[in-house]
C-alpha positions as CSV (number, residue, x, y, z in Angstrom):
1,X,4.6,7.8,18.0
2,X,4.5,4.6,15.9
3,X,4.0,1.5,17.5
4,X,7.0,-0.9,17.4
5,X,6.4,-4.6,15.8
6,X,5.2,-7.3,18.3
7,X,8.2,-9.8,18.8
8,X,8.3,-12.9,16.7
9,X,6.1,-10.9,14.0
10,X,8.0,-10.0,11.1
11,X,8.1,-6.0,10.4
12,X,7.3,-5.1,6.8
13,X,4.8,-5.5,4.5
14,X,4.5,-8.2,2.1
15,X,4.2,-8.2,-1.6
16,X,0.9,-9.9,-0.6
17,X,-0.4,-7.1,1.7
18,X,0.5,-4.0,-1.0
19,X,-1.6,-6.2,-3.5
20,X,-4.9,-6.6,-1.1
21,X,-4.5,-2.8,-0.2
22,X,-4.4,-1.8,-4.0
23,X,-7.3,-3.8,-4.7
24,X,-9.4,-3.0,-1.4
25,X,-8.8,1.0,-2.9
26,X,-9.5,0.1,-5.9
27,X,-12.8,-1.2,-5.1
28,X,-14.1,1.4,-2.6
29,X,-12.9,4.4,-5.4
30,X,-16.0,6.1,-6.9
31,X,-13.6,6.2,-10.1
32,X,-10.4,5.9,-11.8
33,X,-9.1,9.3,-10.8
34,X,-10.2,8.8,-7.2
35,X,-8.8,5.7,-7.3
36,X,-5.1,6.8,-8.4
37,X,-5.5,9.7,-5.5
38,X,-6.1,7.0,-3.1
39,X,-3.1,5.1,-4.1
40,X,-0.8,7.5,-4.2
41,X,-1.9,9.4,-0.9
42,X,-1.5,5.7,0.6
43,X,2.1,5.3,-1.0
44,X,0.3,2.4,-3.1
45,X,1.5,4.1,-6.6
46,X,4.9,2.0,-8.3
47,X,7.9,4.1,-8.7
48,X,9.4,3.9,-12.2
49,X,10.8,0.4,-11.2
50,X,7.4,-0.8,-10.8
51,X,8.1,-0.7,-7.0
52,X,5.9,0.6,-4.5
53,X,7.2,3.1,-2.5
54,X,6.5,1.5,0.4
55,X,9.4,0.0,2.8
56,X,8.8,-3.9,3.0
């Protein structure tokens, strides 16, 4: 079950948000390679538009 958005809060994730995630992996990851796991098992890695492929 996912939990529906509160009302007045906006649903999606900001450009903001996907920035502070990548970062707050990025410094927990032991490495580089753990690092890109991380991202990409999160849905933090950008498509080949430079997007990430989550929905904001």
């Amino acid at each position: 079950m996912v939990p529906a958005p509160r009302s007045g809060e906006p649903s999606g994730i900001t450009d903001e948000q996907v920035h502070r995630a990548r970062v707050a992996v990025a410094r927990s990851s032991e490495d580089a390679e753990d690092c890109r796991l991380l991202l990409d098992m999160l849905g933090l890695v950008p498509d080949e538009d430079g997007e990430p492929p989550v929905t904001q």
